[in-house]
C-alpha positions as CSV (number, residue, x, y, z in Angstrom):
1,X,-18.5,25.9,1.1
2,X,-14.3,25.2,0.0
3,X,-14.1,22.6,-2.4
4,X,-12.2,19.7,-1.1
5,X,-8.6,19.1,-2.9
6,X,-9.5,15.5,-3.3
7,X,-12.9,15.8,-5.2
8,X,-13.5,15.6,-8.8
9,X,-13.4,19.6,-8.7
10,X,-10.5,20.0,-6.6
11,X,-8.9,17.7,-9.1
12,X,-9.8,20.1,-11.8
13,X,-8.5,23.0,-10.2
14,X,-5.6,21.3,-9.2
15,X,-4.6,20.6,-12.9
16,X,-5.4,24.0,-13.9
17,X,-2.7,25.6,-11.2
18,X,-0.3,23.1,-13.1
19,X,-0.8,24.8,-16.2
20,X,-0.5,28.0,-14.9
21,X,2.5,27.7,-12.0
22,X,5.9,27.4,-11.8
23,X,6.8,24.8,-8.9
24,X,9.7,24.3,-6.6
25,X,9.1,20.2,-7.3
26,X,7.1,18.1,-9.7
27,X,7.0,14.4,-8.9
28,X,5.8,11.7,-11.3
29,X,4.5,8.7,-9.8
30,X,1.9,9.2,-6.9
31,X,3.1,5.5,-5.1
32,X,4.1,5.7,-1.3
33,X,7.1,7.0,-2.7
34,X,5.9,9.9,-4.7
35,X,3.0,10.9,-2.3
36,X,5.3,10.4,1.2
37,X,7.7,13.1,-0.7
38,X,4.6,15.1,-1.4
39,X,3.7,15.7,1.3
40,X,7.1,15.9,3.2
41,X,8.1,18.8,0.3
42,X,4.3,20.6,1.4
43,X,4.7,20.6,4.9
44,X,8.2,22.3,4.7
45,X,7.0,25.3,2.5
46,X,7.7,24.3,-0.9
47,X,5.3,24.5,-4.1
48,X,4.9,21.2,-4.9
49,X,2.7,19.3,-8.0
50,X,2.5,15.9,-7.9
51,X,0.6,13.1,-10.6
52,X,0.3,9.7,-11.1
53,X,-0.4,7.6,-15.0
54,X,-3.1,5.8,-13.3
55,X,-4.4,5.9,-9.5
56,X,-2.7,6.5,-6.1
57,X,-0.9,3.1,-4.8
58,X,-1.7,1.7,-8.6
59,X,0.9,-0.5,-8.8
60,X,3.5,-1.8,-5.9
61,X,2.4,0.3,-3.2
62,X,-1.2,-1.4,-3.3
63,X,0.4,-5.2,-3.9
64,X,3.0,-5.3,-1.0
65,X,2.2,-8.0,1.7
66,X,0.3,-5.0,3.8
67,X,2.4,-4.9,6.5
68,X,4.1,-2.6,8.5
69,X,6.6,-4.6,9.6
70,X,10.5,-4.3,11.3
71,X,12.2,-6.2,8.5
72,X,13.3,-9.1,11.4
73,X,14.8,-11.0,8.6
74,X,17.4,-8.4,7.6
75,X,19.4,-8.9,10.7
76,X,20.4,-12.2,8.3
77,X,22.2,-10.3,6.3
78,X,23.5,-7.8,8.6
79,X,21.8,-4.9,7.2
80,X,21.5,-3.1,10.9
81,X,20.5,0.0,9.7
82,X,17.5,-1.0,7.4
83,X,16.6,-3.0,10.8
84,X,16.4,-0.3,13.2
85,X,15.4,2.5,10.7
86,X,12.2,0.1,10.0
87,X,11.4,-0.9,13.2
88,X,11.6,2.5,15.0
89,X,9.3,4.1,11.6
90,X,6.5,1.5,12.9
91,X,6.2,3.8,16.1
92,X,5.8,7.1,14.1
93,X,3.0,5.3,11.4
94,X,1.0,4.2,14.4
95,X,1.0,7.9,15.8
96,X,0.0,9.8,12.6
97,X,-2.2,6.6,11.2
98,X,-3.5,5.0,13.9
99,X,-6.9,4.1,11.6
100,X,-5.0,2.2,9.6
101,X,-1.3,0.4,11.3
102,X,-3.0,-2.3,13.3
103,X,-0.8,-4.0,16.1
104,X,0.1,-7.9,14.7
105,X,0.9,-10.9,16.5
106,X,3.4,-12.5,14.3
107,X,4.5,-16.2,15.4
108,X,7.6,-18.2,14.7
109,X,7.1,-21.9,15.6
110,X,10.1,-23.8,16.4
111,X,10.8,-27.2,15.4
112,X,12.6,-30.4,16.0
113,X,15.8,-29.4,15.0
114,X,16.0,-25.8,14.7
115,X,18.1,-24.0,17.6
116,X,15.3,-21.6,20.1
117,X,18.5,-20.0,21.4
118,X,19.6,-18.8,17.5
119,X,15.7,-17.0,17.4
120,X,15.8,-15.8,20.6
121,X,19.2,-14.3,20.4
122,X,18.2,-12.7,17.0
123,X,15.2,-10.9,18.6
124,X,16.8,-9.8,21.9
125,X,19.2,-8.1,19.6
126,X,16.0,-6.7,17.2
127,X,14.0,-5.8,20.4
128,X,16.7,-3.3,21.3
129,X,17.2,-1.7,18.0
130,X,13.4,-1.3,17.6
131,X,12.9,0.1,21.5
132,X,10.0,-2.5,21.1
133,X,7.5,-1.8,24.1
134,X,6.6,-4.3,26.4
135,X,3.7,-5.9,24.1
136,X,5.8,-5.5,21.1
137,X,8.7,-7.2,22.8
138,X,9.0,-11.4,21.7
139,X,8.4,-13.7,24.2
140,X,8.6,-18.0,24.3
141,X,5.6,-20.0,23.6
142,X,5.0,-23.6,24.4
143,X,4.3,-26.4,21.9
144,X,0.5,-26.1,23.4
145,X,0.5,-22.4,22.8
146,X,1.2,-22.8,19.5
147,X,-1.2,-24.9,18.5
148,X,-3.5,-23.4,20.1
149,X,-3.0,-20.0,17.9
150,X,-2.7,-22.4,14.6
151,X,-4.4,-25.6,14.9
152,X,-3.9,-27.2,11.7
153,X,0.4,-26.4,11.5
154,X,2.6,-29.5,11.2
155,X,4.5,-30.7,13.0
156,X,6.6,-31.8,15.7
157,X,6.5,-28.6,17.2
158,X,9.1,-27.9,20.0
159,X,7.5,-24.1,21.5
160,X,7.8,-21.0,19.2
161,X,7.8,-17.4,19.8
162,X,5.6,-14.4,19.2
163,X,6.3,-11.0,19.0
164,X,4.6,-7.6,17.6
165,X,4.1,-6.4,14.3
166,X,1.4,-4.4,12.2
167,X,-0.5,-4.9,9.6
168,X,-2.4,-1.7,6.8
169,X,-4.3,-1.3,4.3
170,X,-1.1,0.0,2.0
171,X,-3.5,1.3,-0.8
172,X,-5.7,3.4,1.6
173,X,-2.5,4.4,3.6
174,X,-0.8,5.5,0.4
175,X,-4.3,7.6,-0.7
176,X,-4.3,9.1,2.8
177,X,-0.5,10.8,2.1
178,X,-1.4,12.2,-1.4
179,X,-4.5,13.7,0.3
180,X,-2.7,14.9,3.5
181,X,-0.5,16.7,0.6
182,X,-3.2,18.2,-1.3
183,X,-4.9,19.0,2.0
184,X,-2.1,21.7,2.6
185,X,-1.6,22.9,-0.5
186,X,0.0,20.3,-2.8
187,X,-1.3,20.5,-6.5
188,X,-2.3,16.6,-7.1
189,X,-4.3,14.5,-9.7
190,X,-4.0,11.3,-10.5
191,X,-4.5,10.2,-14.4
192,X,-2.4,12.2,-15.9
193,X,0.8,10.7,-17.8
194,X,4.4,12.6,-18.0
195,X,4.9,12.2,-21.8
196,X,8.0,13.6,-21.5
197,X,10.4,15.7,-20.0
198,X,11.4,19.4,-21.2
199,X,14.8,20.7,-20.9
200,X,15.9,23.8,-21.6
201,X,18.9,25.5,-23.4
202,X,21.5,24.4,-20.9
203,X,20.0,21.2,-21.4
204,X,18.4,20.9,-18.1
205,X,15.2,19.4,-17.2
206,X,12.7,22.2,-16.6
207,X,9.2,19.8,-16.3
208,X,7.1,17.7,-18.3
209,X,4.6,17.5,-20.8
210,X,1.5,15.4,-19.6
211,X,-1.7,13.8,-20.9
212,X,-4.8,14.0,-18.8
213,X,-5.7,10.1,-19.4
214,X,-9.4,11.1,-18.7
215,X,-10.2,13.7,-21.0
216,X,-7.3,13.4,-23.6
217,X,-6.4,16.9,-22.7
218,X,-1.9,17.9,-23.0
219,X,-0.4,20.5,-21.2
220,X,3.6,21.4,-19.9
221,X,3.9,21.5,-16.3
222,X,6.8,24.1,-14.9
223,X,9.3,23.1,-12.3
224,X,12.6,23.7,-10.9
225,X,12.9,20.1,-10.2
226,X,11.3,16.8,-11.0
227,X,11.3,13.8,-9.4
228,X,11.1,10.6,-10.9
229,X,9.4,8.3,-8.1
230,X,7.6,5.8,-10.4
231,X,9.2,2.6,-8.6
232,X,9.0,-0.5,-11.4
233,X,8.8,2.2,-14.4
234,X,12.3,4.4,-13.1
235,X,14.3,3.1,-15.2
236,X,11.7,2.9,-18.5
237,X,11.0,6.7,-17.8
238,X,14.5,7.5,-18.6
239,X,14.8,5.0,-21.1
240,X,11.9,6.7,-23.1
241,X,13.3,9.8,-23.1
242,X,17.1,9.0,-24.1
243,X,18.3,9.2,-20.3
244,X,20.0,6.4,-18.6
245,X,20.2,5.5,-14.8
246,X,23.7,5.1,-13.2
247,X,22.5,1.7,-12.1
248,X,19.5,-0.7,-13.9
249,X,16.6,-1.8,-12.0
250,X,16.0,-5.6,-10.8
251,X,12.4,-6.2,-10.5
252,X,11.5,-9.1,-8.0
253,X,7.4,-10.5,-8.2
254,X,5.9,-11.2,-5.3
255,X,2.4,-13.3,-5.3
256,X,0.1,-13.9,-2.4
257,X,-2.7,-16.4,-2.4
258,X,-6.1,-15.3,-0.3
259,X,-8.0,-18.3,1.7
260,X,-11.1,-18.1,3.6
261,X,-10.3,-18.1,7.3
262,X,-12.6,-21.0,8.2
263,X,-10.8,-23.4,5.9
264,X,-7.0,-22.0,7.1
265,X,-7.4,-21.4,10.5
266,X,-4.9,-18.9,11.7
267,X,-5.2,-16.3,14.5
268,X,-3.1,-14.4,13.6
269,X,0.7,-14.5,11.4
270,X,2.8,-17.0,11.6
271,X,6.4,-17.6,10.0
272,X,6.3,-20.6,7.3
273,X,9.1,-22.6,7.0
274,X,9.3,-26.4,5.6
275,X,11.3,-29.3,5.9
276,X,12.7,-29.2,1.7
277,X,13.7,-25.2,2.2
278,X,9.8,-23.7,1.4
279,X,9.5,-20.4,3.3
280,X,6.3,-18.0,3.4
281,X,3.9,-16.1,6.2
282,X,0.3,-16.8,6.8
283,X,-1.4,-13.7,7.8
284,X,-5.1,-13.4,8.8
285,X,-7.1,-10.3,7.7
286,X,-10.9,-10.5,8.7
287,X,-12.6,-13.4,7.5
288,X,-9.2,-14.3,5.3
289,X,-6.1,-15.3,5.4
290,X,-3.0,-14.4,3.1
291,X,-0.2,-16.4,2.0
292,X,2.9,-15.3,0.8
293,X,5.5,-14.3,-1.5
294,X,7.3,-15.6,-3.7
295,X,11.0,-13.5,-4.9
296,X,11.3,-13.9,-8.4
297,X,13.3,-12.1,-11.3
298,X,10.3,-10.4,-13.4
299,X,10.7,-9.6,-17.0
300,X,8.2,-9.3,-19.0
301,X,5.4,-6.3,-19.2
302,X,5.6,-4.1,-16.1
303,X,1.3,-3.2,-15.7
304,X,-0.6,-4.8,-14.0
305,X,1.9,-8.5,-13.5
306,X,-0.2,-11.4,-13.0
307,X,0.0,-14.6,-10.2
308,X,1.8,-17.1,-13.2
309,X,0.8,-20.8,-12.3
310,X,4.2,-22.0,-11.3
311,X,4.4,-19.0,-8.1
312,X,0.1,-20.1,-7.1
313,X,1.8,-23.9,-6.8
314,X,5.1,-23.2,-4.8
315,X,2.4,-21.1,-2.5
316,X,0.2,-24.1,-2.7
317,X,2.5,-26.6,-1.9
318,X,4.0,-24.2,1.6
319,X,0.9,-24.1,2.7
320,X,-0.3,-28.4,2.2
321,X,3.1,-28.9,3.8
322,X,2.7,-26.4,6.6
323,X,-0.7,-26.7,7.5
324,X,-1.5,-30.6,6.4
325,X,-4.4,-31.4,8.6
326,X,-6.4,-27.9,6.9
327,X,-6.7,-30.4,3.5
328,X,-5.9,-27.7,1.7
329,X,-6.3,-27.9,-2.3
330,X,-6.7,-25.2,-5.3
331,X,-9.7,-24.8,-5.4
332,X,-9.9,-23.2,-1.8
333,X,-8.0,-20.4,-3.2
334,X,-10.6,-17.0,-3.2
335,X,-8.2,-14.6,-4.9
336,X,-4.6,-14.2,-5.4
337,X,-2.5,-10.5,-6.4
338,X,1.3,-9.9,-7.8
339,X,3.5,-7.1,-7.4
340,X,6.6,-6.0,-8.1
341,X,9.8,-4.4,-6.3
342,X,12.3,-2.1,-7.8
343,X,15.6,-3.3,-6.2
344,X,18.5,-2.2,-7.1
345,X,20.7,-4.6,-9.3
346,X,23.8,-5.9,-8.2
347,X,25.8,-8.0,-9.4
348,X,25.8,-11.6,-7.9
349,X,22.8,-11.5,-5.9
350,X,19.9,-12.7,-6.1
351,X,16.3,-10.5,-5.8
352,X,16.1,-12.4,-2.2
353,X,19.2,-11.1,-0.8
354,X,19.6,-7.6,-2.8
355,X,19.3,-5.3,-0.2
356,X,16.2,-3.6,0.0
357,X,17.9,0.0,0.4
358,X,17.1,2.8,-1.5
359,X,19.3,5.2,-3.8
360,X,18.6,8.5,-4.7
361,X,20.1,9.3,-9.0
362,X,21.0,12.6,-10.4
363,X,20.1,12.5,-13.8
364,X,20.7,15.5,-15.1
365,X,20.1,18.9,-13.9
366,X,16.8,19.5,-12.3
367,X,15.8,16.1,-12.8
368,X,16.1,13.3,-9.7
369,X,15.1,9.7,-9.3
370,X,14.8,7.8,-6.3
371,X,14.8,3.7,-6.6
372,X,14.4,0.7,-4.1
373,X,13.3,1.2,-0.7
374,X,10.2,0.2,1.1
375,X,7.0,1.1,2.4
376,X,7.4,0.9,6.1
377,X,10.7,3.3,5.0
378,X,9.1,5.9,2.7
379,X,9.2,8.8,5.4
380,X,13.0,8.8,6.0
381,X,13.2,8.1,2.0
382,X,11.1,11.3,1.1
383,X,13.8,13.0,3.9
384,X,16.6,11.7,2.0
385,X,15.2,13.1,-1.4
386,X,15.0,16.4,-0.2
387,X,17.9,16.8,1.5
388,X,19.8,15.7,-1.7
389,X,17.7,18.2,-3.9
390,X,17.7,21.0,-1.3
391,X,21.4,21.4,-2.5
392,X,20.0,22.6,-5.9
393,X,17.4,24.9,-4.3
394,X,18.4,28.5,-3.3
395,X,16.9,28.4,0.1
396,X,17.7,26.2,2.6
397,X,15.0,23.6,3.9
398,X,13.4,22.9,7.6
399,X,13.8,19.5,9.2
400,X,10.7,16.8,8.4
401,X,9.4,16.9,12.0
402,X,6.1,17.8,11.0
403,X,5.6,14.3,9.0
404,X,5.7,12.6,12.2
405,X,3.7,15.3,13.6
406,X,0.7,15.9,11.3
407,X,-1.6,13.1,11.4
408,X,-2.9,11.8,8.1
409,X,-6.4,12.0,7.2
410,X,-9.0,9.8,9.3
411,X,-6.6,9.2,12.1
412,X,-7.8,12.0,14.0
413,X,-9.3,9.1,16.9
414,X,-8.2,7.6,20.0
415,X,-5.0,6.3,19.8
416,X,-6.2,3.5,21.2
417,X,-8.0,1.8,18.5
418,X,-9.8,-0.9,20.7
419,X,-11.5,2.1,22.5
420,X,-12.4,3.7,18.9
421,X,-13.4,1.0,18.1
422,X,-16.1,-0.1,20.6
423,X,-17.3,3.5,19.8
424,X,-17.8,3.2,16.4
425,X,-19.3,-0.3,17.0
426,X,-21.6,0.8,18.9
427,X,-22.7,3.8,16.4
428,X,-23.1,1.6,14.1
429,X,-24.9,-0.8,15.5
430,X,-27.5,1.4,16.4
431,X,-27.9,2.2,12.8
432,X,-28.4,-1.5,12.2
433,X,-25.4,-2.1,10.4
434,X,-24.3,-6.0,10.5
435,X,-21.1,-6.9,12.2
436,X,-18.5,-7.6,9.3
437,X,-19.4,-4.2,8.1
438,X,-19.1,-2.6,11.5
439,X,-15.6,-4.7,11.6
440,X,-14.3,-3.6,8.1
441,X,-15.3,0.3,8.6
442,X,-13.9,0.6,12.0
443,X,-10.6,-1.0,10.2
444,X,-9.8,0.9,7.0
445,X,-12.2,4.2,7.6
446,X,-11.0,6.1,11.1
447,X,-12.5,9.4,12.2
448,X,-14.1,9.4,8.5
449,X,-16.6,6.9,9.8
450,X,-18.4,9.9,11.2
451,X,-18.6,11.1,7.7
452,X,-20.4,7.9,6.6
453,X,-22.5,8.5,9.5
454,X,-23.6,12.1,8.7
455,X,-24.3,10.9,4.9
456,X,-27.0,8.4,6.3
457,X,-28.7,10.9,8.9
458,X,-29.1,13.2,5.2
459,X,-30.4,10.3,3.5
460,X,-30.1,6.7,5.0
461,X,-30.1,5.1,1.8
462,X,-26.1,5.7,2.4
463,X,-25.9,3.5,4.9
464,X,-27.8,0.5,2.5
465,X,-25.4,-2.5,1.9
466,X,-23.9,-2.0,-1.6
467,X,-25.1,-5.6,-2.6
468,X,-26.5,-8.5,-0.6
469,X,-23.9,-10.4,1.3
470,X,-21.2,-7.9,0.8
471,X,-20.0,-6.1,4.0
472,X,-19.9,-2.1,2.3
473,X,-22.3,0.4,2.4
474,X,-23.0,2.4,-0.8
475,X,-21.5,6.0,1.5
476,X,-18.2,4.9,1.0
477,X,-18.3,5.4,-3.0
478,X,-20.0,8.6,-2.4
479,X,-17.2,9.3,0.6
480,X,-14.5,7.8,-2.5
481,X,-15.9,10.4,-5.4
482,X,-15.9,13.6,-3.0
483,X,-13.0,13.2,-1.0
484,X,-10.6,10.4,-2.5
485,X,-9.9,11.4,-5.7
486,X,-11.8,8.0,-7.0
487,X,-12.5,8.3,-10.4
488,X,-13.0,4.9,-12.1
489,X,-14.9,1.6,-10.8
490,X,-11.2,0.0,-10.3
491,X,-10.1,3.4,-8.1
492,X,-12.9,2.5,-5.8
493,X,-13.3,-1.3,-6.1
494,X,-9.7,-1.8,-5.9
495,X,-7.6,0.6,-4.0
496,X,-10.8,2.8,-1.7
497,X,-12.3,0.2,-0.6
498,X,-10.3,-3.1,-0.6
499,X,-13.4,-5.2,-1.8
500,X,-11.0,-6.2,-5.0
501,X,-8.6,-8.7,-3.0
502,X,-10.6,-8.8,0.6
503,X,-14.3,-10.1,-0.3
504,X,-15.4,-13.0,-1.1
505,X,-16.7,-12.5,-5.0
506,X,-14.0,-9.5,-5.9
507,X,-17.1,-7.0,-5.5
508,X,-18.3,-8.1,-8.5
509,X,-22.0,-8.3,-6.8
510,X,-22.1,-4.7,-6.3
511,X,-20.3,-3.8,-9.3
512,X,-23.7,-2.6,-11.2
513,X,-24.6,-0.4,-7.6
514,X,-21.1,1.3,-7.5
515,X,-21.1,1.8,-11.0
516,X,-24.8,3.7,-10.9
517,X,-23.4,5.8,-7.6
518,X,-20.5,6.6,-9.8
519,X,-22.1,7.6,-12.6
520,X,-24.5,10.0,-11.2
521,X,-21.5,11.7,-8.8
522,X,-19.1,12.0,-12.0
523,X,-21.8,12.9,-14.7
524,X,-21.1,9.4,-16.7
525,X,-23.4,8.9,-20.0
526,X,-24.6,5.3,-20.0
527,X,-21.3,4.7,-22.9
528,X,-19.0,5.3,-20.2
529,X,-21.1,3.7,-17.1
530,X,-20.9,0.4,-19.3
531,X,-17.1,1.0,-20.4
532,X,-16.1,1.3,-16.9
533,X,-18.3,-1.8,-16.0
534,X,-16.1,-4.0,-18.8
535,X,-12.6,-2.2,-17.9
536,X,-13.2,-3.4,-14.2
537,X,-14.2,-6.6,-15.2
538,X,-11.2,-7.3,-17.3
539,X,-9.2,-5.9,-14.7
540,X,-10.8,-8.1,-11.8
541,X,-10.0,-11.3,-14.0
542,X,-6.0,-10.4,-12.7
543,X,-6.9,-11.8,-9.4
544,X,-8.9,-15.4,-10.1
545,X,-7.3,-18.2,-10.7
546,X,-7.6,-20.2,-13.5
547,X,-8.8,-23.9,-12.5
């Protein structure tokens, strides 16, 4: 039987090849950023290594607003090219993640006052840079129509539009491209830190030194070229190690606020905007709905940013004003998370209108960083990486058709999700699972459902609730150890299984379950089963609010 890249032994093995190879690119940083160019640099032929100081989507790429989205609101500020580049990528995620980039109503209620032929103009002109398809296209809603979608908005409302979006699960989706790396042939482990880089007499950077986080183990990693895609941490990579960036970083935090959906009712996302100049979304996920984000200059300690009190009240306040009949107060709030973006500084602007471009930075010979750029974008970004480095490299590169081809892992299922979906409904339900389970596998899980499946018909204490109340079944921590490179309670809680931000109590029901499943899949002693317990707990504090 092969050993699967993304288990705890694949891991292992993976780590060993990077002691032992040389490699045509090392990345640091195993983000959307780092894992898209992964697997990009794999599917063209080159040796590639990849790792990551924590987990897979650890910071920004699992704290974005989870959407797959057009970027409508650049057309403000004439950025064309980010506009049609992002909208047309939303075609080519759906193909090769279909699992996971769910189709999105997104509304835009119009008001007393503000001009329906400025919005409609705006996306007749974003339909035809996007080729939007005929459900994707916008179309006019009356006053009825809207408040019929969001029964508590304000008001007076004039009629509104609606057009199509998507919304992912931008942890899971950024796991699913480190795997689809390591799947053919990418050496990848997350937990391991770059110490530092290694140059050599010529002064060029020739790879790393690294700490395996886990075991304390150090080892040099050889590469032609290395590839700083850590996103936030870029420019403090560099700084570290005596290099500078031709340009500085300006980080902008982003909050969201989680409600439960019977207290905010919303169908599905709607524009926010209020009379005294507040603007937001509302988004509904499941049995929640998300508000967001705030666009403020971020200073202080890059891990792990928390929701500061001042960002949960301008939140607060959008959504009282927008949706005043809901009776909103704090204490509604379930959860709330904070991320940050690494734009690119200039001069004048603030982190709402710096353009959310990205650049690609020689450092230094054999060394690379990319900065900026977004998640809907990483595909073309990883494109752009390698066609910059490709000029150092003594053989010339093939296209990146076959990321747009090669369909990531789990999205191997009817590209029509509705009909997946009523199949894996009704598989399920013949194995007795309750509905918001059913809904919530058939949502983040694909074609790996079938997995789950198989691991109950072995023994169907897999398919057991992991506590009561909570909609996850104890397979998907064994599906998490063996195939998702899940290595701590926070891996799975967190960014496997979305039960951190998306469930009513943070997980914290099940934590003593997952941590026992954990434990006897990873060979923990009972020191480390309890250490892992406290380090989640502390960590799980990030999202509460304090009353």
């Amino acid at each position: 039987m092969s050993i699967h890249p993304f288990s705890p032994t694949g891991r292992i093995q993976a780590l060993d090849s990077m002691k032992e190879e040389s490699f045509d690119l090392l990345i640091i940083g195993g983000g959307i950023t780092g894992s898209g160019i992964a697997r990009d640099a794999i599917l063209r032929g080159l040796n590639v290594a990849l790792i990551e100081k924590e987990d897979f989507g650890y910071g920004t790429s699992s704290r974005s607003s989870k959407l797959v989205h057009g970027g409508v609101r650049y057309l403000e500020t004439g950025n064309i090219r980010l506009v049609k580049e992002s909208a047309t990528e939303r075609k080519v995620l759906k193909h090769i993640a279909p699992h996971l980039i769910h189709p999105l109503n997104f509304i835009i209620p119009v008001f007393q006052g503000d001009s329906l032929i400025k919005y409609r103009a705006g996306f007749i002109l974003f339909d035809r840079l996007a080729k939007s398809t005929k459900k994707e296209k916008h179309k006019k809603l009356s006053a009825t129509e809207v408040k019929k979608h969001l029964p508590h908005l304000r008001g007076p409302v004039k009629s509104g539009l609606i057009y199509g979006e998507y919304i992912t699960e931008d942890a899971r989706f950024t796991v699913m491209n480190a795997r689809s790396a390591a799947e053919h042939g990418a050496k990848i482990a997350n937990h391991v830190k770059a110490t530092g880089f290694r140059f050599n007499n010529h002064d060029s950077v020739i790879g790393i030194t690294a700490k395996n986080t886990l075991t304390g183990d150090t080892f040099k990693i050889d590469a032609k070229i290395t590839i700083n895609a850590t996103g936030p941490w870029a420019e403090n990579i560099l700084t570290k190690n005596n290099l500078s960036a031709p340009e500085s970083l300006l980080l902008s935090k982003g909050i969201h606020l989680v409600f439960p959906a019977e207290k905010l009712a919303v169908t599905d996302a709607v524009l926010l905007n209020t009379p005294d100049g507040k603007s937001g979304f509302a988004i509904r996920r499941w049995d929640f709905v998300y508000v967001g984000t705030t666009d403020i200059i971020y200073e202080e300690k890059i891990d792990q940013p928390e929701s500061d009190e001042q960002a949960i009240q301008h939140l607060l306040e959008l959504v009282k004003i927008s949706f005043p009949s809901a009776h909103i107060e704090k204490e509604d709030i379930i959860g709330t998370w904070a991320g940050l973006r690494p734009l690119i500084k200039q001069e004048g602007k603030s982190t709402r209108d710096t353009p959310r471009d990205d650049e690609i930075w020689k450092i230094k010979e054999g060394l690379f960083t990319i900065a900026g750029g977004k998640l809907t974008t990483y595909r073309k970004m990883a494109d752009r990486v390698l066609k910059k480095v490709s000029k150092d490299m003594p053989h010339k590169l093939n296209d990146n058709s076959r990321t747009k081809e090669v369909i990531l892992p789990g999205g191997d299922i009817d590209e029509d999700y509705d009909n997946y979906k009523k199949e894996m409904t009704s598989k399920f339900k013949q194995l007795g699972l309750p509905s918001k389970t059913i809904e919530r596998l058939a949502w983040l899980y694909g074609s790996a459902n079938l997995e789950l499946i198989n691991y109950g018909k072995k023994d169907d204490k897999w398919l057991e609730e992991l506590a009561p109340g909570i909609p996850a079944i104890k397979g998907e921590v064994k599906l998490a150890v063996e195939k998702e490179m899940a290595l701590t309670l926070t891996d799975f809680i967190d960014r496997r299984s979305s039960l951190l931000l998306f469930e009513n109590e943070h997980g914290q029901k099940a934590i003593n379950e997952i941590a026992m499943i954990m434990s006897n899949l990873l060979g923990w002693d009972e020191l480390e089963k309890e250490s892992q317990i406290l380090s989640h707990t502390k960590n799980a504090r990030k999202v509460l609010v304090k009353q």
